[in-house]
GULUMRO-628898 format. One line per 10 residues: for each residue y, z, x of N, C-alpha, C. Coordinates in pm, whole numbers, plus 50000, padded with zeros to 5 digits. Layout:
N
Y,Z,X,Y,Z,X,Y,Z,X ~ ...
% end
This chain:
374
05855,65556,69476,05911,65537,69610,05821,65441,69689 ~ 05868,65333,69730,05805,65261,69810,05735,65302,69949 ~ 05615,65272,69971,05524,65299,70107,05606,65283,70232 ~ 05639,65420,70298,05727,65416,70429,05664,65309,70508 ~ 05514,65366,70542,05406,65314,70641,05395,65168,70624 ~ 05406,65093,70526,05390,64963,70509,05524,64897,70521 ~ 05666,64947,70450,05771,64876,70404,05848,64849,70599 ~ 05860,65020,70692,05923,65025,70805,05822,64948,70892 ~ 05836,64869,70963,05765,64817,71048,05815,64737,71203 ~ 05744,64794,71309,05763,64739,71442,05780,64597,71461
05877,64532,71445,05866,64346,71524,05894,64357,71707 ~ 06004,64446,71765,05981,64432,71898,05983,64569,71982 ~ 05910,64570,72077,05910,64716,72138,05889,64674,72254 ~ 06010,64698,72374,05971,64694,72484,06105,64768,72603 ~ 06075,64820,72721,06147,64864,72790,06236,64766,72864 ~ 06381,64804,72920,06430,64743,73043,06456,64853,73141 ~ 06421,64784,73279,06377,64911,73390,06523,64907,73455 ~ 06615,64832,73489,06756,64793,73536,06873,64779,73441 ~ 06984,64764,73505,07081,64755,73403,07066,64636,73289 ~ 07132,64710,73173,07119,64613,73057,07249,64602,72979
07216,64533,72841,07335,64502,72770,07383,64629,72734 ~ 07328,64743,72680,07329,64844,72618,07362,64959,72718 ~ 07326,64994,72873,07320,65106,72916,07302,65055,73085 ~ 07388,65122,73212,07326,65119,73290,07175,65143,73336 ~ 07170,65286,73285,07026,65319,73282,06921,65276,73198 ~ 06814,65270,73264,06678,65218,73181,06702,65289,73032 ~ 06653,65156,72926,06638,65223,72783,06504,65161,72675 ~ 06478,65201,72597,06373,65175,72517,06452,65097,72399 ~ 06385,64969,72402,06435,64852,72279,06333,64857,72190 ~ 06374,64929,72037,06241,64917,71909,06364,64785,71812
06268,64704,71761,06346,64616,71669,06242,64686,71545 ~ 06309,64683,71418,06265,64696,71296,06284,64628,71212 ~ 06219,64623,71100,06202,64529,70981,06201,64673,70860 ~ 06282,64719,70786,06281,64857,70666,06244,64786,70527 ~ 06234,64713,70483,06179,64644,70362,06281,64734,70271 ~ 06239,64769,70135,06297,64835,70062,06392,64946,70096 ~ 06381,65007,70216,06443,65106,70263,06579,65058,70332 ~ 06572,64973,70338,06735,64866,70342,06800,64939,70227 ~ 06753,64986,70122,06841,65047,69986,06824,65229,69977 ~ 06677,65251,70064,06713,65396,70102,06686,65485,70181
06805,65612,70168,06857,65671,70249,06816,65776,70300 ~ 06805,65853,70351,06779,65988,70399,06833,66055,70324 ~ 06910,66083,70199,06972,66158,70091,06882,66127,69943 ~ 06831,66043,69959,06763,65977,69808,06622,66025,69824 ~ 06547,66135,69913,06419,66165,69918,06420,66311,69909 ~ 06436,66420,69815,06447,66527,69845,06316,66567,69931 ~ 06387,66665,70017,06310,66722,70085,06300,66660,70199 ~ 06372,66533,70271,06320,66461,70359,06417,66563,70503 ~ 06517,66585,70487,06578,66651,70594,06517,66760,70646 ~ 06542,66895,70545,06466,66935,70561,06312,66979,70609
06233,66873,70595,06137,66896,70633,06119,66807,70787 ~ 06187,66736,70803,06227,66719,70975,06322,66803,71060 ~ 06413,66879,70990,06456,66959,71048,06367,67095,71081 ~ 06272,67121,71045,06157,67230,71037,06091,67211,71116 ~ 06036,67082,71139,05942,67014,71202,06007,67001,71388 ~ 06108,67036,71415,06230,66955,71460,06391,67035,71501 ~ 06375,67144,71521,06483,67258,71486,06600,67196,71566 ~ 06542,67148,71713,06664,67078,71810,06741,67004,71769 ~ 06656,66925,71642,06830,66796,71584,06942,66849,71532 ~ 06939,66984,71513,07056,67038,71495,07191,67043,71617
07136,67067,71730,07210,66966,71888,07282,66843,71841 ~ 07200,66761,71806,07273,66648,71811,07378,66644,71719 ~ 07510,66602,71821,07579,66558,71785,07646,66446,71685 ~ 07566,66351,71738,07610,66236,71631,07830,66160,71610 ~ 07783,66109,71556,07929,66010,71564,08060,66138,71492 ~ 07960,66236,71431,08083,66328,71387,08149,66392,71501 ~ 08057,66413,71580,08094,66512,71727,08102,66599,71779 ~ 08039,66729,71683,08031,66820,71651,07914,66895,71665 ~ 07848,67027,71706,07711,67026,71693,07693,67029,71505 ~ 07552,66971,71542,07531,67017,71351,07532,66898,71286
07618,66782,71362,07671,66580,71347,07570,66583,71293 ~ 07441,66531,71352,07297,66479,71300,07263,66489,71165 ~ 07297,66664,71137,07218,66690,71050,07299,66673,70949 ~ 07450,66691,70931,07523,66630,70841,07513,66450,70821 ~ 07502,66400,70847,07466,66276,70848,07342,66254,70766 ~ 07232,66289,70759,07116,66323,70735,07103,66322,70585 ~ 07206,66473,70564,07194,66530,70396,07316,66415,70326 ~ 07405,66335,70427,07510,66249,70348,07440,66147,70307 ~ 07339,66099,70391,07263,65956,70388,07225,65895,70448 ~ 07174,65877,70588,07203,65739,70693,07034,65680,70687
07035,65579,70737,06895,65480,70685,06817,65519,70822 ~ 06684,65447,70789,06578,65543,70866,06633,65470,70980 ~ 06618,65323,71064,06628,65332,71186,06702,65419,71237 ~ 06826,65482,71187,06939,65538,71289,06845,65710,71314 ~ 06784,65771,71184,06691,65857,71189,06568,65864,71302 ~ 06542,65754,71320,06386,65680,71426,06459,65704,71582 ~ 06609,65690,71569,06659,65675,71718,06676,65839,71780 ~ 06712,65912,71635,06740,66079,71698,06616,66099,71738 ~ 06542,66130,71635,06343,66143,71649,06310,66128,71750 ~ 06373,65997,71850,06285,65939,71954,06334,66036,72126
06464,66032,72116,06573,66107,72157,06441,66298,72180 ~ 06502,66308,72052,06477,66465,72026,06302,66473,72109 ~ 06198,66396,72062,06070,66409,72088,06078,66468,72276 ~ 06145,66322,72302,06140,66315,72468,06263,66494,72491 ~ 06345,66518,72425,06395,66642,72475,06290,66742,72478 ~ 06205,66734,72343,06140,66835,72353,05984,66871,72497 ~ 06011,66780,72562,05924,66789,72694,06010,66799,72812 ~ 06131,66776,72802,06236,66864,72871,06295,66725,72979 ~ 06247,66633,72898,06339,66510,72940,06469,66530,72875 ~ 06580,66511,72988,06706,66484,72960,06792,66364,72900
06775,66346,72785,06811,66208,72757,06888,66209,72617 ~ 07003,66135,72613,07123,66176,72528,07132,66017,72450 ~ 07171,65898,72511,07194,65826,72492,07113,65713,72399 ~ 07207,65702,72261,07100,65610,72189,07209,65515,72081 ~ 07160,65416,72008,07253,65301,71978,07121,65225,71819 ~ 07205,65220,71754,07138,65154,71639,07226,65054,71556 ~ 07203,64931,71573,07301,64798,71516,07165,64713,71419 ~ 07230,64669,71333,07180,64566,71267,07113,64423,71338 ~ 07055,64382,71305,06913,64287,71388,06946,64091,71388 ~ 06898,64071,71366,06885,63880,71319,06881,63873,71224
06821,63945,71106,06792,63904,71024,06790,64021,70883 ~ 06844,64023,70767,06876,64047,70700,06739,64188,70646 ~ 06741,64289,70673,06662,64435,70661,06602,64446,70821 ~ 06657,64380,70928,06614,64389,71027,06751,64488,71130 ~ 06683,64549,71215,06753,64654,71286,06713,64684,71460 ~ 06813,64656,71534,06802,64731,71660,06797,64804,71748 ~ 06746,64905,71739,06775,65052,71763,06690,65043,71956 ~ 06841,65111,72030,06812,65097,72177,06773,65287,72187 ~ 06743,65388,72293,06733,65483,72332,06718,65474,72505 ~ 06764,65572,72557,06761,65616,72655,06607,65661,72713
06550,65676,72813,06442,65737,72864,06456,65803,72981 ~ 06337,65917,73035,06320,65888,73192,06214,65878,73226 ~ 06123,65782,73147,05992,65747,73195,05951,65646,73074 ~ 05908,65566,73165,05899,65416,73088,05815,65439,72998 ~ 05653,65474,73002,05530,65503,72891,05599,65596,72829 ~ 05655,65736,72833,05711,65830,72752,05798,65749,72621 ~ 05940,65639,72704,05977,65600,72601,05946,65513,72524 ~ 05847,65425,72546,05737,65360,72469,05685,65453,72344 ~ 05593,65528,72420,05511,65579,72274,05600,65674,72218 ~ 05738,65729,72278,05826,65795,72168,05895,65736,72047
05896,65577,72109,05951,65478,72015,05834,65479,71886 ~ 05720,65526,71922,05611,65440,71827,05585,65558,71763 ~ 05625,65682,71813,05590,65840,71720,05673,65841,71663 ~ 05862,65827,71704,05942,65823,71609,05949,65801,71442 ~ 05857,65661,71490,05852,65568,71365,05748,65618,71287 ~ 05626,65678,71334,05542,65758,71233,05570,65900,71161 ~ 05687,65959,71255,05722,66125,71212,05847,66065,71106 ~ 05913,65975,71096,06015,65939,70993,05951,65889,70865 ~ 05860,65811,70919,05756,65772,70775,05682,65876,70748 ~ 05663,65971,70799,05599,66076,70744,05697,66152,70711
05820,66187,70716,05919,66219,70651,05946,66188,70494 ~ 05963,66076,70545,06003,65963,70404,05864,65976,70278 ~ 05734,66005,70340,05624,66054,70260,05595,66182,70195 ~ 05671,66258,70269,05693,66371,70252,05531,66474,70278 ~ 05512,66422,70375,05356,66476,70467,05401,66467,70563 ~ 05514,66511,70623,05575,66592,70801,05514,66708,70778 ~ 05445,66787,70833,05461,66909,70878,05465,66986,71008 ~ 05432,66876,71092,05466,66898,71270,05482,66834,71335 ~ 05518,66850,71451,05503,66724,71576,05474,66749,71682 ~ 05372,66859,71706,05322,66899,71818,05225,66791,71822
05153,66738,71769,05046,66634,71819,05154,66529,71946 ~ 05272,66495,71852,05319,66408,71940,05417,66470,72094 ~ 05468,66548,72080,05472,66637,72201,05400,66663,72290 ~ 05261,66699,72244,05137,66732,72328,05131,66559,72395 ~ 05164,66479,72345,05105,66336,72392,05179,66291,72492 ~ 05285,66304,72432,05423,66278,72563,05449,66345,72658 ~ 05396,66456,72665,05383,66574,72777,05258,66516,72853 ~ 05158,66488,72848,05098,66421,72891,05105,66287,72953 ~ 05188,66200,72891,05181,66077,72961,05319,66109,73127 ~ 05418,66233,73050,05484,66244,73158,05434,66280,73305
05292,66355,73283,05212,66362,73430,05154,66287,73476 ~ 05171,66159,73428,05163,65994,73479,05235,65928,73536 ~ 05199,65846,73651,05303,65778,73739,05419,65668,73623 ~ 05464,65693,73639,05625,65644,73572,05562,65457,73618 ~ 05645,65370,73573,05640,65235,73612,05791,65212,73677 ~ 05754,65129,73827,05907,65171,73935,06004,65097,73884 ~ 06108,65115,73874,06251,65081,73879,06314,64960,73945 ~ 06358,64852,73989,06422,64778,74064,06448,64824,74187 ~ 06414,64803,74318,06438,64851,74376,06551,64798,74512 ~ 06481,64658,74516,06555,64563,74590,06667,64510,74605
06745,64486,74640,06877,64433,74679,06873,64271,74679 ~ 06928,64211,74649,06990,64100,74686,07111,64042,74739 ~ 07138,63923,74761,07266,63842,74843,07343,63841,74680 ~ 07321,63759,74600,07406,63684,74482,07295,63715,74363 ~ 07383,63687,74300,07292,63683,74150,07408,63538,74081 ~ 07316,63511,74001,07428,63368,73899,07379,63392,73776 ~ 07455,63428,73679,07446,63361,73515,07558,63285,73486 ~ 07497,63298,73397,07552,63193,73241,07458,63090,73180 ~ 07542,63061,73094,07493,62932,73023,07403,62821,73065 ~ 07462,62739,73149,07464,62625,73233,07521,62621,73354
07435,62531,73453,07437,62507,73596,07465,62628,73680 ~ 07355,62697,73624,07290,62788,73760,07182,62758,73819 ~ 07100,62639,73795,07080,62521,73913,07141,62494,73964 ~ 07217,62395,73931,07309,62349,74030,07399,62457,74122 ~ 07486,62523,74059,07555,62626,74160,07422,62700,74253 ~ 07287,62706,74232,07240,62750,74373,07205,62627,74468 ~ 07212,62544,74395,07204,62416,74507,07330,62413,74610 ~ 07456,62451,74565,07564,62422,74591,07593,62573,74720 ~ 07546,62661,74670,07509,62768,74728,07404,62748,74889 ~ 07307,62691,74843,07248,62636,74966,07271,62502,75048
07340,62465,75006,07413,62333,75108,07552,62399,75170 ~ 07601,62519,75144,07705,62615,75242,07627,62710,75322 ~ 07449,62724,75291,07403,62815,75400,07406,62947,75315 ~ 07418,62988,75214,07370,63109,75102,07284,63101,75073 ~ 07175,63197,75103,07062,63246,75013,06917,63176,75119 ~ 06820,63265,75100,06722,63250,75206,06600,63175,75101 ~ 06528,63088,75207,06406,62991,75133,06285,63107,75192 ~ 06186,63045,75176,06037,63104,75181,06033,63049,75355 ~ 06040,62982,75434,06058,62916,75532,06195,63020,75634 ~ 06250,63077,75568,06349,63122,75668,06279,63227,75657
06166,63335,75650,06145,63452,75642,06222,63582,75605 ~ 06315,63526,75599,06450,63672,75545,06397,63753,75442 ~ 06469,63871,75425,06392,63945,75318,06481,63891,75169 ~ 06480,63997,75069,06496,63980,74977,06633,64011,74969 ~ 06718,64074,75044,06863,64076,75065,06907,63993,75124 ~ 06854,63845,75209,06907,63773,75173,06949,63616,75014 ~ 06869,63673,74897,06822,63581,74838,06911,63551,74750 ~ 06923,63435,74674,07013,63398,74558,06927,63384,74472 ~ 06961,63450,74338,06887,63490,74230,06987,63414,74117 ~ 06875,63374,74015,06910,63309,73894,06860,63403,73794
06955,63407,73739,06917,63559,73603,06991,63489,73473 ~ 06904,63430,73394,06927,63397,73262,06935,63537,73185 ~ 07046,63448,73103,07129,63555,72998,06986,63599,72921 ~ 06890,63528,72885,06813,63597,72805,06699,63683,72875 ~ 06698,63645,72986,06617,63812,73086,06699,63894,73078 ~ 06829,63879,73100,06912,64010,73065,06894,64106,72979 ~ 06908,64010,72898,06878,64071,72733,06750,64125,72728 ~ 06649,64092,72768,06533,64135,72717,06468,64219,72785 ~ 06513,64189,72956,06475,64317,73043,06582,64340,73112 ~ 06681,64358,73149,06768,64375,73210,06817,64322,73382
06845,64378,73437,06881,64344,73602,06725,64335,73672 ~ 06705,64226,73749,06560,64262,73810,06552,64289,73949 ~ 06702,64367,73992,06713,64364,74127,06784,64533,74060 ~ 06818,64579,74237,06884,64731,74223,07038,64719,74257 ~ 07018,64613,74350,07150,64568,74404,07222,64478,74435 ~ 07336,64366,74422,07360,64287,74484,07510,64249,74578 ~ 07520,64202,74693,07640,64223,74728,07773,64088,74653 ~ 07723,64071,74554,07837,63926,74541,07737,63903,74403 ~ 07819,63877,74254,07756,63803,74130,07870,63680,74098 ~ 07804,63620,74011,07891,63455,73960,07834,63440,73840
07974,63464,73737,07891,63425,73594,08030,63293,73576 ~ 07897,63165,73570,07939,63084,73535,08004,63042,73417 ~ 08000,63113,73336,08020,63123,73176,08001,63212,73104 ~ 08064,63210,72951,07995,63287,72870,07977,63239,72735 ~ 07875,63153,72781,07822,63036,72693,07655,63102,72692 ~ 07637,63163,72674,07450,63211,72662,07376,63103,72553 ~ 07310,63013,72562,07237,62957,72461,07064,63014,72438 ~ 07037,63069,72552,06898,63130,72520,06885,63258,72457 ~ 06977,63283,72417,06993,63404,72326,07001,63411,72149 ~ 06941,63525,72091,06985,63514,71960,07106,63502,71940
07164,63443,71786,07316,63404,71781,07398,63507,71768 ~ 07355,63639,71745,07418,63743,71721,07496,63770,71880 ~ 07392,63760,71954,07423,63803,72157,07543,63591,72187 ~ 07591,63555,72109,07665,63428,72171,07789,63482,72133 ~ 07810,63513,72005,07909,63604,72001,08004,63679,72133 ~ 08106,63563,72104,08215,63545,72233,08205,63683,72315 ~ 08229,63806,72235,08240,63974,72237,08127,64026,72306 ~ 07977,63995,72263,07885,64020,72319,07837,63940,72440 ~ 07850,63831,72438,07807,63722,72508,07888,63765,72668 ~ 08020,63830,72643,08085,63876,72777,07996,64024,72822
07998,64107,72713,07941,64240,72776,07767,64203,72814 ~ 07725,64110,72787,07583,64122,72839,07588,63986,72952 ~ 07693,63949,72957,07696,63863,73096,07773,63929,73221 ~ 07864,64026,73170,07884,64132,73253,07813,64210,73383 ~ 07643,64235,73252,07538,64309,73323,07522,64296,73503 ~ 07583,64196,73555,07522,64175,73684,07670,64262,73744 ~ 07779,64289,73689,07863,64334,73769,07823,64507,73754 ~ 07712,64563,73684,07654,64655,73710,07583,64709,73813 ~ 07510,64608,73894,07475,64649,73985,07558,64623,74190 ~ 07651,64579,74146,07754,64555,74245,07826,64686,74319
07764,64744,74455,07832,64847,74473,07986,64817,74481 ~ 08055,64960,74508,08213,64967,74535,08242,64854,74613 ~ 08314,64760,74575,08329,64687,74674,08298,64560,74693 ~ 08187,64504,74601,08130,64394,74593,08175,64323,74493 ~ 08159,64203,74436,08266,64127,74427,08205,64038,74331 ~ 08278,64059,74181,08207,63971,74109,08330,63792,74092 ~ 08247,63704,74088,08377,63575,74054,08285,63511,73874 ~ 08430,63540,73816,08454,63517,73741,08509,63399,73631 ~ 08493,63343,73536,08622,63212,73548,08740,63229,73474 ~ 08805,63188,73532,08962,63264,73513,09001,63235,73344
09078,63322,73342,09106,63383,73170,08959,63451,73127 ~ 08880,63463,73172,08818,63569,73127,08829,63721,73154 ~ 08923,63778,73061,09005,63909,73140,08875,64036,73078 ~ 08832,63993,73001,08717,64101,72995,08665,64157,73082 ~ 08582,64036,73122,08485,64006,73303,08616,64128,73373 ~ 08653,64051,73410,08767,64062,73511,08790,64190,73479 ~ 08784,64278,73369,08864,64397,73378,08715,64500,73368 ~ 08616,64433,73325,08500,64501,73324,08431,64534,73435 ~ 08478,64454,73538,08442,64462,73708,08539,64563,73783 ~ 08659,64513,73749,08773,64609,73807,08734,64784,73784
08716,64807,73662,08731,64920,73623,08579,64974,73722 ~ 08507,64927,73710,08368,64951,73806,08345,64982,73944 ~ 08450,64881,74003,08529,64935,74152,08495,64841,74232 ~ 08475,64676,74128,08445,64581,74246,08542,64509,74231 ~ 08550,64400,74352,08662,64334,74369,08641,64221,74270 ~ 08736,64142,74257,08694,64023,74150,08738,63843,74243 ~ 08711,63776,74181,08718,63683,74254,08697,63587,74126 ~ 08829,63433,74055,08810,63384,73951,08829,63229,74024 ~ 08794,63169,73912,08786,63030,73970,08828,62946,73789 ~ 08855,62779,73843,08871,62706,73771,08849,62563,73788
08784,62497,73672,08772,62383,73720,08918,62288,73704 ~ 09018,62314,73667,09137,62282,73744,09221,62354,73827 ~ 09384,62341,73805,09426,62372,73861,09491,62530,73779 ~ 09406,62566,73671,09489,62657,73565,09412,62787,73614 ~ 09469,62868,73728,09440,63012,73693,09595,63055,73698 ~ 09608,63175,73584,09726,63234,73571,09743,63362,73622 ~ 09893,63392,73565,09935,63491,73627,09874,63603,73631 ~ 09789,63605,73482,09771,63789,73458,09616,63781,73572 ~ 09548,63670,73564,09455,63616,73690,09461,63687,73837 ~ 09546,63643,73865,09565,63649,73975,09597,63832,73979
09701,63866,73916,09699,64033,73930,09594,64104,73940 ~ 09431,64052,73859,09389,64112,73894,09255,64083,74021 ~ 09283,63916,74083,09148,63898,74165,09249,63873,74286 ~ 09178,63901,74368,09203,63898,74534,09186,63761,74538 ~ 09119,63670,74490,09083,63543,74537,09090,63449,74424 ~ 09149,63347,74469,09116,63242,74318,09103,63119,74400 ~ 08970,63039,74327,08910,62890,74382,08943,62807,74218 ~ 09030,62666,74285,09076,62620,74184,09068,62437,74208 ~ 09087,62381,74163,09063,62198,74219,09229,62144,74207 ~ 09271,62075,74319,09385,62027,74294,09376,61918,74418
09438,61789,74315,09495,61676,74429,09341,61652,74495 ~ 09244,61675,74381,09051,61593,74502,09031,61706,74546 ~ 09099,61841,74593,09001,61930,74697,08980,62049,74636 ~ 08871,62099,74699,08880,62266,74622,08941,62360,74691 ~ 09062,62459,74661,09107,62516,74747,09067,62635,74715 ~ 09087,62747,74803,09064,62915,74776,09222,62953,74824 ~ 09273,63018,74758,09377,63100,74710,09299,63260,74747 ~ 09406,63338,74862,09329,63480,74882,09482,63538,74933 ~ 09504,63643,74888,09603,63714,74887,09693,63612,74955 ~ 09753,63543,74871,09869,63471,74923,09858,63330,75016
09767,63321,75086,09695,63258,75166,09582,63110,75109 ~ 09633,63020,75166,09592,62893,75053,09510,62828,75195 ~ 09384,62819,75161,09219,62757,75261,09182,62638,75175 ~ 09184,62538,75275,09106,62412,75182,08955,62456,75260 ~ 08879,62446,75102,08735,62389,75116,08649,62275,75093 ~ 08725,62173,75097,08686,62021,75130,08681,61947,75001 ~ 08684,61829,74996,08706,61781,74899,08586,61787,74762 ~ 08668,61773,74685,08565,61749,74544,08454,61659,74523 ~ 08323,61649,74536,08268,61515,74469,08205,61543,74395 ~ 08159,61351,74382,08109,61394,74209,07923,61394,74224
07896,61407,74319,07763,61425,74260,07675,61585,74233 ~ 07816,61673,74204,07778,61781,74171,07926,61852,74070 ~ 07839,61939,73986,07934,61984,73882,08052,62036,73951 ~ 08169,62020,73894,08285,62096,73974,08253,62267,73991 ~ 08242,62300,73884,08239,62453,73823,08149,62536,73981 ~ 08018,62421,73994,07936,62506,74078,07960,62477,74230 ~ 08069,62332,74280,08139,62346,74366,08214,62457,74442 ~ 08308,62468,74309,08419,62613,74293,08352,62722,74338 ~ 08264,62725,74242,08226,62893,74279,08123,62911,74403 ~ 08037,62803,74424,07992,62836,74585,08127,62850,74692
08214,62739,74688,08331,62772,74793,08398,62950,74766 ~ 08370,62949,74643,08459,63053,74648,08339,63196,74709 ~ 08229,63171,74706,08127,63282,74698,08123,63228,74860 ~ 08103,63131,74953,08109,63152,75083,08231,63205,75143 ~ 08353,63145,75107,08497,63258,75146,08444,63389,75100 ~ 08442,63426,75074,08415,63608,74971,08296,63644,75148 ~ 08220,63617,75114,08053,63646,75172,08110,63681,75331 ~ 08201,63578,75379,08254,63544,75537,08392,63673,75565 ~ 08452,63699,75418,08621,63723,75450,08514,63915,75447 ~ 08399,63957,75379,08347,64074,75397,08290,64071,75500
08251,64006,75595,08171,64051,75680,08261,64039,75813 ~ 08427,63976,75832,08500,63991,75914,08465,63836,75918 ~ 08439,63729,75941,08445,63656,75991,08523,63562,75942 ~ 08540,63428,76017,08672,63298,75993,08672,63267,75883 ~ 08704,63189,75786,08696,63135,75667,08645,63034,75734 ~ 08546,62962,75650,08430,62818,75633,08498,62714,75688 ~ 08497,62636,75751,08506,62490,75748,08478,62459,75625 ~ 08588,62311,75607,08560,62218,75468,08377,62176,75555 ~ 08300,62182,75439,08175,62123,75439,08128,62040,75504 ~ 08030,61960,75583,08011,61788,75609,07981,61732,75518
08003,61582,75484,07937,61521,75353,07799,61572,75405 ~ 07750,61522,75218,07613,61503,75215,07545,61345,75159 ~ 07479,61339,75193,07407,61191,75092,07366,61192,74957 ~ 07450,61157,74901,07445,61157,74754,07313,61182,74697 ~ 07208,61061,74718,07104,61064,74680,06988,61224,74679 ~ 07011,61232,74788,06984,61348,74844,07015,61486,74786 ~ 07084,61507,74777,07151,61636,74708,07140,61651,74556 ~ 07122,61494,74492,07096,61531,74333,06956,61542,74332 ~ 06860,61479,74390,06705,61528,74408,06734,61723,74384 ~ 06800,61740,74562,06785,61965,74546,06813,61986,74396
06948,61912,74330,06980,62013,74205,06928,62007,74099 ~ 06871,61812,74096,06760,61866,73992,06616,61954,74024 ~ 06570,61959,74162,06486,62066,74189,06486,62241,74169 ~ 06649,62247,74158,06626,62397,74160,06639,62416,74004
% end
C-alpha cells in the first residue's frame, strides 16, 4: 500500500471570510494532490472505516448524498476516495467542539489526481487547522495507526478561545466584475458623480469597488454590503479554466449579488437569465443592459430597467418609461457607458429623486488619461 503521508498532499489551504463561489457563509478551501490514491478507496484498506468510525462515533450523523442518517458511513464501506473522507473529518472535528457546521463540497481540481474540497467553519484558525488535522487523521486511517483524535480536539478547542479573524464588515455604494473594463466602467461611474475619491472624505459606503473574478474565487466578497452590483460579463480570464466554464463562470460572478440586501439591484447583461434569475430569486431587483439595441422579451419580464444603445444614444427603459441618457461616444467602451447610465438611473430612481440629465461632454483627451488611470 502506498505511503498515505507522502502520496495525499496539501497544494492550497486558505479561508474566504465573505461570500463566495461555494457558500454564502465563510468556508475553508483545502486543494489536494492523492497520488496513487486517485486508484484507492476507502473500501480497499480493511479496517480503514472502522477504525475512524471508533475514533469518530459522530460520522455516523452524517448524512451524506444518500440522505439518510448512517449516508457517511455507507459511503465509506462502498468506497469513496480520501478527499471526500478529509471533508467529513474536517466537518465532524469542528462538531466535535460544538461548532455548528454542516456544509461541505468536494469536486475534482486542475489537474489530473488533484481535488477541491471546500467546508464550512465558524472560526477562521479552527477551520484552518481542521483542514490540516483532517488530512493527518485520514492518513492515519489509510495507515492504519488511527487510534484517536482527542489530541486534535483538544487543539481546536483551544484555538476556539481565540479571537476569531473579523468578517467583512463594511458596506459599499457598487461593486463591478467581470472580465474586462471594470476600469473603464468606474471611470464612467465617476464622470456621472458615483463613488467617493480619497479627497471627498466620504466613508466607505460611499465607494465603487472593483472585485476581480479571481479575488472572488480565492477570497470571496471583501465588503458586507452593497447597495447596487454590475457584472460586466462572464468572461473571467484570471481564473483557472475549470472556473471560465460558461456554468461556473456565472455562479461565481453572481457572488456580488450575494451581498445585495432586499432590494438592491444587481445590472446584468441581458440574456444572461442565470444572473438575472440568480438575483431575482435572492430578492433583488435586476437591472440588464446591452450594447445594442437587443434586450428581449423574457429580459425584460424579469428587470425593472433595461439600458440599451439606439440611433447614437443610450437610453434607459424603466417600467414602460423610455429616459435618454445622452449620447454615445467613442472615447469610452459602450458596455461601461450603458451600465454607468444605467447604475446612475437605478442609484437616483431609489433614493426618490429625478432621473439624470443626459451628461455634459467631456474632453476626449481627458477622460481617456482617468480610464487608463483607473
Amino acid at each position: 500500500m502506498a505511503d498515505p503521508f507522502s502520496e495525499i498532499r496539501i497544494t492550497t489551504l486558505h479561508a474566504t471570510r465573505g461570500a463566495n463561489f461555494w457558500s454564502r457563509a465563510p468556508v475553508t478551501r483545502m486543494d489536494l494532490l492523492v497520488g496513487a490514491y486517485e486508484d484507492i478507496s476507502s473500501a480497499d484498506v480493511p479496517g480503514f472505516t472502522d477504525a475512524l468510525v471508533a475514533a469518530m462515533p459522530g460520522l455516523c450523523e452524517h448524512r451524506c448524498s444518500i440522505g439518510e442518517r448512517g449516508g457517511f458511513i455507507t459511503r465509506l464501506r462502498r468506497g469513496t476516495y480520501a478527499p471526500h473522507v478529509i471533508e467529513h473529518v474536517a466537518l465532524e472535528l469542528q462538531t466535535m467542539i460544538d461548532h455548528d457546521v454542516g456544509f461541505g463540497r468536494t469536486r475534482g481540481g486542475d489537474a489530473e489526481g488533484e481535488y477541491t474540497l471546500v467546508f464550512e467553519h465558524r472560526h477562521e484558525p479552527v477551520g484552518l487547522r481542521a483542514a490540516a488535522l483532517a488530512l493527518e487523521t485520514v492518513q492515519a486511517a489509510f495507515a492504519g495507526t488511527l487510534t484517536s483524535v482527542e489530541h486534535a480536539v483538544a487543539e481546536l478547542a483551544a484555538l476556539a478561545a481565540t479571537d476569531d479573524a473579523p468578517p467583512p464588515q463594511h458596506r459599499v455604494l457598487c461593486a463591478v466584475t467581470g472580465g474586462a473594463l471594470r476600469g473603464e466602467t468606474r471611470a464612467e461611474l465617476a464622470r456621472r458623480g458615483i463613488g467617493a475619491t480619497a479627497a471627498d472624505g466620504a466613508t466607505a459606503a460611499d465607494l465603487v469597488v472593483d472585485v476581480s473574478p479571481g479575488f472572488l474565487l480565492q477570497a470571496g466578497l471583501p465588503y458586507a454590503r452593497s447597495e447596487l452590483a454590475i457584472v460586466l460579463d462572464v468572461q473571467p480570464t484570471d481564473v483557472p479554466a475549470r472556473y471560465q466554464d460558461r456554468e461556473r463562470a456565472r455562479r461565481l460572478l453572481s457572488t456580488v449579488a450575494d451581498a445585495l440586501p432586499r432590494g438592491g439591484v444587481i445590472v446584468a447583461p441581458a440574456k444572461e437569465w442565470e444572473i438575472q434569475d440568480y438575483a431575482r430569486d435572492a430578492g433583488c431587483g435586476v437591472a440588464v443592459f446591452a450594447t445594442d439595441g437587443d434586450v428581449t422579451r423574457r429580459d425584460k419580464r424579469v428587470a425593472r430597467t433595461a439600458g440599451f444603445v439606439e440611433r447614437g444614444r443610450v437610453l434607459i427603459e424603466h417600467r414602460g418609461e423610455m429616459y435618454d441618457a445622452g449620447p454615445l461616444r467613442d472615447d469610452a467602451p459602450v458596455a461601461a457607458q450603458v451600465t454607468a447610465a444605467i447604475a446612475d438611473f437605478t442609484l437616483r430612481e431609489r433614493r426618490g429623486e429625478p432621473p439624470p440629465p443626459p451628461p455634459a461632454p467631456v474632453d476626449t483627451d481627458t477622460h481617456v488619461e482617468h480610464a487608463h488611470g483607473a
